[in-house]
Structure formats: C-alpha cells, structure tokens
N, C-alpha and C positions, 0 to 999 in steps of 0.2 A: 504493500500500500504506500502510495506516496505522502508523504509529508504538507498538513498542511500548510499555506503561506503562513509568514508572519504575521499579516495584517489582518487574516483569520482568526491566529492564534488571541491576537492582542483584543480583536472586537469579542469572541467570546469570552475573554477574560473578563474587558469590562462589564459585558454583561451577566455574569454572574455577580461577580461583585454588586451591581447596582439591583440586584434580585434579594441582595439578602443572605444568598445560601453559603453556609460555609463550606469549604474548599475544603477536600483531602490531597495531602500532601501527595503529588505524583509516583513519589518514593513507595507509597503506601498502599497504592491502588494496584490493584493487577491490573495486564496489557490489556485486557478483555474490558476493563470497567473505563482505562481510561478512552478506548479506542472507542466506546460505546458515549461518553460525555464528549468529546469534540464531534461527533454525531449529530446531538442535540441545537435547534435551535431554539437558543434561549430566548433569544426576544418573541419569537413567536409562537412559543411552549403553550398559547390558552389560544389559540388562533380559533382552534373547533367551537370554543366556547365562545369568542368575540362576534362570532358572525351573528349568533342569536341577536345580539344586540344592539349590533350598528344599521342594522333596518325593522320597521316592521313587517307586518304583514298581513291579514284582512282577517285572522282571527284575534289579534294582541286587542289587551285592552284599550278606553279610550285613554286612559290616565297613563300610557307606555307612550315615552319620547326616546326615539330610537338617537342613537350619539355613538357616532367615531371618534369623539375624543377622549369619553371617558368607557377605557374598555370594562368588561366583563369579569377580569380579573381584579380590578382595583374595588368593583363592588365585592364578588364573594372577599378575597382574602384579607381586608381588611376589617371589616363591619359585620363579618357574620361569623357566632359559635355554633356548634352545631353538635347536638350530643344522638349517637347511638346505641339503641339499647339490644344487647344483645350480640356476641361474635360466632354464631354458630355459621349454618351454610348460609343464611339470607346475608348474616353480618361482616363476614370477608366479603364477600360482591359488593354491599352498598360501600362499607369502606375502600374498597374500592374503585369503584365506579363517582365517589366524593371527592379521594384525590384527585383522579384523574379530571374530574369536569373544572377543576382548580379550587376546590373550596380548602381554604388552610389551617383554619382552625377544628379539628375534629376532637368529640371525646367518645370513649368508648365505655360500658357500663357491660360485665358480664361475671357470673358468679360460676362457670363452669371451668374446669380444665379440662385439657386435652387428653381424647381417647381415641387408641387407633383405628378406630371404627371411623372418625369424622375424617379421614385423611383422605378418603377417597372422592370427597364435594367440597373439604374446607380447606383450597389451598392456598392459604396462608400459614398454614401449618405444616412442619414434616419430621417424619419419626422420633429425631430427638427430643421435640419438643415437647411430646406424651409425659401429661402428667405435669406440664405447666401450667399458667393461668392462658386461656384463650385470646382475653381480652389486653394481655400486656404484651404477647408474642403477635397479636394482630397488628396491634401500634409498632411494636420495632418492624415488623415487614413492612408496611406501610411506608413507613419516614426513611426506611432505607432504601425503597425502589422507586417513591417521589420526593426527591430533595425543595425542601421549604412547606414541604405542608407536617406540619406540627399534630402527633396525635395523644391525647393524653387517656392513658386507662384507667380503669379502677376495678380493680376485682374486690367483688363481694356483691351483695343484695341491692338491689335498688332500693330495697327499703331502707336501706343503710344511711342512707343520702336524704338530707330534708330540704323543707321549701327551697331556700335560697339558695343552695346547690342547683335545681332544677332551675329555678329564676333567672338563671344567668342564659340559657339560650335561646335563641331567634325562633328553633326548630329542633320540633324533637322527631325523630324517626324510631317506629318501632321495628325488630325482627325478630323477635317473641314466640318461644314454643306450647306456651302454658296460657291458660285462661286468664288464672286466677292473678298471673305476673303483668297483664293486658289489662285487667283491669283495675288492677294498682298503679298504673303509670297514667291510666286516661283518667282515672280521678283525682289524684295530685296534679296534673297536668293541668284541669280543668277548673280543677280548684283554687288556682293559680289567678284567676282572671279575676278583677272585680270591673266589671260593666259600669258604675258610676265611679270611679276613678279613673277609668281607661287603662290600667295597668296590668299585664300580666298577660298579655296577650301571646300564648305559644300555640301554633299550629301541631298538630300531630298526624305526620306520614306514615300510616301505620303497613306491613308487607308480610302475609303470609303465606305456606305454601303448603300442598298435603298430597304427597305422590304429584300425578301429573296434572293437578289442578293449583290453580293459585288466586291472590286477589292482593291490589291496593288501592288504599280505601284514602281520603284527605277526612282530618277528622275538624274545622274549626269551630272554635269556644262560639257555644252561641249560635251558633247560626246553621249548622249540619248537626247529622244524627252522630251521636257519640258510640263508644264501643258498648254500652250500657242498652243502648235500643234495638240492636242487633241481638242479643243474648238470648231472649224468647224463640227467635230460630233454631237454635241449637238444643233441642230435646230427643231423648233416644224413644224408639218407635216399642216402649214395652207389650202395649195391644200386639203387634206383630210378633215382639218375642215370644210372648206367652201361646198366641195360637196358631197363628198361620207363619212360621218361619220360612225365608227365602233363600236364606243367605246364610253360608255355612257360620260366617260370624253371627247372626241371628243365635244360631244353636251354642257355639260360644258364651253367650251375655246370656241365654235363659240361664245354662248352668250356672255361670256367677254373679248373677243380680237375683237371681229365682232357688234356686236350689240349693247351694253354696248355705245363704242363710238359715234356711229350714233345717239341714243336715249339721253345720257348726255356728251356731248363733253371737256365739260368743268368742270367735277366732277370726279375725280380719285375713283376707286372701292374701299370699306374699306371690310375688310375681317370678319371683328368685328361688322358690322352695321347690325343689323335683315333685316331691310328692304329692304339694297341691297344683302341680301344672297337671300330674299324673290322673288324679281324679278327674280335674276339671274333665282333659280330653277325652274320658270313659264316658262322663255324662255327655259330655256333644256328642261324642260319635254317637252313641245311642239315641238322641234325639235327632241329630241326621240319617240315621237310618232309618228311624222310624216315619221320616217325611219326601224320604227319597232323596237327602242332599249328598251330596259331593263336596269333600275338599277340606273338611275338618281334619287338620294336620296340628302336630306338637308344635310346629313353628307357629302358627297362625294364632295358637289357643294363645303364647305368650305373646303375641303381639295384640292379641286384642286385649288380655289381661291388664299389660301393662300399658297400653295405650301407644305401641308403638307407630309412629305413620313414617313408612318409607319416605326416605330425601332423594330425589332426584337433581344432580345439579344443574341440568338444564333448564328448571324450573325456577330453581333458583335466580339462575340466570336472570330469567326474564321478568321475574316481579321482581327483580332487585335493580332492573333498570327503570322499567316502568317506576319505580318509586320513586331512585335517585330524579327522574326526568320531573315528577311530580313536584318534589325540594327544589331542583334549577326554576319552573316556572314560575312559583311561587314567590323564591328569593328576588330574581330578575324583573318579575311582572312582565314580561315576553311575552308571555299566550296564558290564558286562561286555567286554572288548575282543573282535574278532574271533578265534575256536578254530580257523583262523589265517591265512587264505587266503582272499579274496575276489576271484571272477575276471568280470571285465564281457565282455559277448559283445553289441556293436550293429549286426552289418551283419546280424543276418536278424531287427529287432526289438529292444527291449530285454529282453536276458535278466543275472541276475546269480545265483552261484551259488557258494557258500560251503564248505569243507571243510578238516578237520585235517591239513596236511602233515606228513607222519612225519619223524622226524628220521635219517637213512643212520646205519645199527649200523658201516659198516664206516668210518666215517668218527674218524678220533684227536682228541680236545680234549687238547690241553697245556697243565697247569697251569703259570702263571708260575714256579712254585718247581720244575719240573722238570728234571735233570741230563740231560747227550746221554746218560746210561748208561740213566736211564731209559725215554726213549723206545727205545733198542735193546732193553730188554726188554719193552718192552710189545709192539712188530713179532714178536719170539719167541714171545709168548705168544698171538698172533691167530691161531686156527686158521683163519682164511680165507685168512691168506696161508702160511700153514706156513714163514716163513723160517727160515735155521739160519744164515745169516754173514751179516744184513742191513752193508751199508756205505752213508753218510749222507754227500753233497755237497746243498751251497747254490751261489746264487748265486754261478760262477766260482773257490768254493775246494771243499776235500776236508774234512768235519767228521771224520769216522772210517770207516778203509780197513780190511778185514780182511785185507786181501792186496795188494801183497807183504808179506814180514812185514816191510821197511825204510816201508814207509808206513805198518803200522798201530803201529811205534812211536813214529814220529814224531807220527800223530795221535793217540794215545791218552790224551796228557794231556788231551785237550778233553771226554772223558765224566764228568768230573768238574768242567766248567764246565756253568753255567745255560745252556739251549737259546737260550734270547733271548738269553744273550752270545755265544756263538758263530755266533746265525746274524748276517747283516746285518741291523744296527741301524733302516735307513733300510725296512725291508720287513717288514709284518704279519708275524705268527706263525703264520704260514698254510702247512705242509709238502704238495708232490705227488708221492706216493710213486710212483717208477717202476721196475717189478721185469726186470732182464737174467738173461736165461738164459745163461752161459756151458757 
C-alpha cells in the first residue's frame, strides 16, 4: 500500500484533534488498527446522518427548518443523554446502531452477566467475557470501535437508581425481557412529568422481540397509551387450556397452572429441578395424547415452564433499528415519530404493520401534587367502578381503612399526605386497584 501524502497525513491529524478524540500513540496500535484510522474520514464520519437534516421533505414537521450549517452531529452529540435499558440481544444493536447514527452520550443500565448461551445474537460479547457484567463489556466494545462516543454502565437493578438518576435524560429506550422490569421503568419514567410545571418531560422508545415477531412502540407522557394500557392484552387463554387444547404448549400450562396445584399445593414448580420437569412432561404427554396432539417434548415443557422465548438475531436486528430510527426522529424533529405502535411479523415473510394504540379511559394518572384524599375521590367519582367506601393499602401497610372505624382513625391523617409520600418510596407511582366484595 502506498503511503499517504503528507498533507493527508496532517489534515486528518487536524481533524481528529478538532473532534475531541484522543489519539493512540502509533507505537501502540497494531498495523491493522492504524491502517484502518487513516481510512476514516473524519470530517465527514456523521455524513449519513447530516443529510436527514440539511433538507426537508413532505413528510417533516411544520416546526422542522432544515440547515446546512448546523449539522446533525453538533445537535445529537452535544445536547442529548441518552440512557438504555437493558444489554441483552435488542441492547448490543441499539447500542449500536446509537453510536453509529453519532449520538455521544450513551448510558447503559443492565443487571445481567454474561452467558454462553447469549454469544450467538449478543455480539458485543465473546467467550472470555462469560461471567462479566453485560452492561460494562457492552460500553468498552462500544467506545473502542467508535472513538468519541462516551458510554457509561451501571450494573445492577434499575430499581437501584432513583428519580434524579432517570431525570437527567432526553430519552429513555427500553430492551427489556421481563414485564414486571417494563413496567417499573414506564412508571418512574412517567412519573417523572409534572404537566403544570412542564418539567420532566422523557419520551420512552420502548423494542421488543419474541422468536420471529417483534414490535416498537413510542410511549409519550400524556399524550399516547402507556405500557400500563396495553397489559389487559396479555392474558393466557385458560378456557382453552382446560378444555379444548390446540397446542402442545396448551397441554404444557394445563399441567402447570391446573394440575401441578391440585397434586403439590404447597410446592412452587422449579424450572431447574429434573424431577419436576419429569412429571410435568408425563402429565402433557398424557393430555396430548388424549386430544390427538403432537410435539410435547422435555425441551419444550422447560421452555414453556420457565418462560423461555427463542432470540433470533435477525429480529433483533430489525426492531433495534426500527427503534434507534424512532430516537433519530424524535431527537432531530426530521419526520414525524411513529402514531404509535409498530408491530414486525417474520415467520410467514416479512410483514410490518403500524397502528395508534389507545390509551385505557379506565386507567388513573396521579399527579405528583396529588393528596391520598384525592385519589379517594377520584375512585368515587369513576362511574365504572361505582365505589362508595373505597379503602387504599400499598405495599404490606394500610394507607386509608374505612372500617373498623379504630383503623380509619388511625389512618386518616394520611389523606392529607402526598400519595408519593405515603406510598413506598422505593416503588413507581404505579397503583392496582383490587375491588373485594364483602
């Protein structure tokens, strides 16, 4: 290979230098890394990115002034934090696909380490690094294969992390394998906002994926359906399981939703235990035999057990673009974000398919400035539920009892405390109302 010129040499010099990144001594670098950096053009390293922005186009909004002078890059990398949750398969692609659209600030939040199982769709991971934190080996691959974008991690819980931690981003993105972790981040998240102050405003990208289906959804405060109005879709089809099973997983879940109880009442199912995988799949096969199914396997019974859903990284792939694409529009105001719900369907083809999810009327937003008297009158005033003596427990205490009347005096001075003082501190502002007939 021939040598570049000097006056090569010298303009990529300046232009790293004027970028910020710091320089590895030549001495330091293998021939491969350095021959790969005189490669690069630096000045024009966010070019893919500049173009969105120096025109419009007939779907941008009206409030979008398209400018060649101030690129693309000067808005993400200076003025935007950006925190992702979760480094599994979705969360190497979006970290990813972050750098590379030039955003510089990233932070990464993941409470899992590394298992060789994930090495096959998570790569930002490789053998040695089994049995790390996911989320602190994603950040060094990251900063080491895009020099100046900054990633910071944090291994452990999201719950770990309080308001002000979360306050500090533009944008939050989820890649979340768990319900329960989904809807701790949308309620803190959401919680975040107070509508007569105008402060607290965080968008939430949220991307998930399940075998060869996936979805990303825009979640904003206020104004779209939260991940809370969605939730009522997600119910398992028990009528089905009990009588007319279809699906060898059907005969699966009767055994351990249905049988499992009646048989050990008092012994929770272990997913990991031979013996109770051993039963489980005696009772499916028998129950699939008995209905003519097919396909009740020892693998299958543990994976329906323990909730296992195959990763494909192809999948991955593509709601981890589609999302990052979501964050670029968003941030930039370029084109319009998704109206709110993007749902990917690839095992019969590629199909994608787009639609406004309502936000649930019967569902309560509590403002931060809300007293517990408050929210008792607003359950008063919900004709869907017609209560007349609603009474309000949290987590392990009693907020306000209407009965006996020694409990609701004793609780009574709490309706005149802030709902967020009175419930648990350490738990989103997320109430599930559960109505007893006495």
């Amino acid at each position: 290979m021939s040598e570049p010129s000097t006056g090569l040499k010298r303009e990529h010099s300046e232009s790293i230098e004027s970028s910020g990144i710091e320089q590895v001594p030549s001495g330091k670098r293998s021939k491969g890394d350095q021959i790969a950096s005189e490669r690069i053009d630096w000045a024009n390293r966010w070019r893919h990115s500049d173009v969105f922005v120096e025109r419009g186009g007939p779907l941008a909004p009206e409030s979008f002034e398209a400018s060649e002078e101030v690129c693309c890059v000067g808005c993400l990398v200076d003025s935007v934090k950006i925190l992702v949750v979760g480094a599994g398969g979705l969360g190497c692609e979006l970290l990813k696909n972050l750098a590379l659209l030039g955003f510089k600030d990233l932070h990464v939040i993941d409470m899992d380490t590394i298992d060789v199982s994930n090495l096959n769709r998570q790569f930002l991971f490789r053998y040695k690094d089994v049995g790390k934190s996911k989320a602190e080996v994603a950040a060094e691959f990251i900063m080491k294969r895009v020099p100046g974008c900054v990633v910071t991690p944090y291994y452990g819980k999201i719950q770990d992390k309080d308001e002000e931690y979360y306050s500090q981003f533009q944008i939050v993105i989820c890649g979340l394998d768990s319900v329960e972790a989904r809807r701790w981040i949308n309620a803190t998240i959401l919680g975040l906002y107070d509508e007569e102050e105008g402060t607290g405003f965080i968008p939430i990208v949220d991307g998930g994926t399940e075998g060869f289906k996936g979805q990303s959804r825009v979640i904003v405060p206020k104004k779209t359906a939260c991940y809370e109005c969605s939730l009522d879709m997600q119910t398992k089809p028990i009528c089905t399981i009990a009588n007319t099973p279809r699906l060898p997983e059907h005969c699966i879940q009767f055994a351990s939703l249905l049988q499992w109880p009646k048989e050990f009442p008092d012994k929770k199912i272990d997913g990991d235990d031979p013996d109770h995988i051993s039963w489980l799949l005696d009772q499916a096969t028998a129950r699939a035999n008995e209905f003519g199914i097919k396909g009740v396997t020892r693998t299958l019974t543990m994976g329906v057990v323990k909730n296992i859903i195959p990763a494909i990284a192809s999948t991955n792939a593509i709601v981890a673009a589609a999302t990052a694409n979501e964050v670029f529009k968003i941030i930039t105001s370029s084109a319009p974000s998704v109206d709110n719900y993007m749902m990917y369907t690839g095992d019969a083809g590629i199909y994608t398919h787009t639609f406004a999810l309502e936000k649930n009327p019967n569902k309560i937003s509590i403002p931060r400035s809300w007293k517990l008297s408050d929210l008792v009158d607003a359950l008063l005033e919900r004709q869907g539920t017609q209560l007349k003596k609603p009474s309000l427990r949290s987590t392990g205490k009693s907020l306000y009892m209407q009965s006996p009347k020694a409990l609701e005096e004793a609780t009574r001075p709490n309706l005149e405390r802030l709902v967020i003082v009175v419930t648990d501190a350490n738990l989103p502002l997320s109430l599930k109302l559960v109505v007893k007939f006495v």
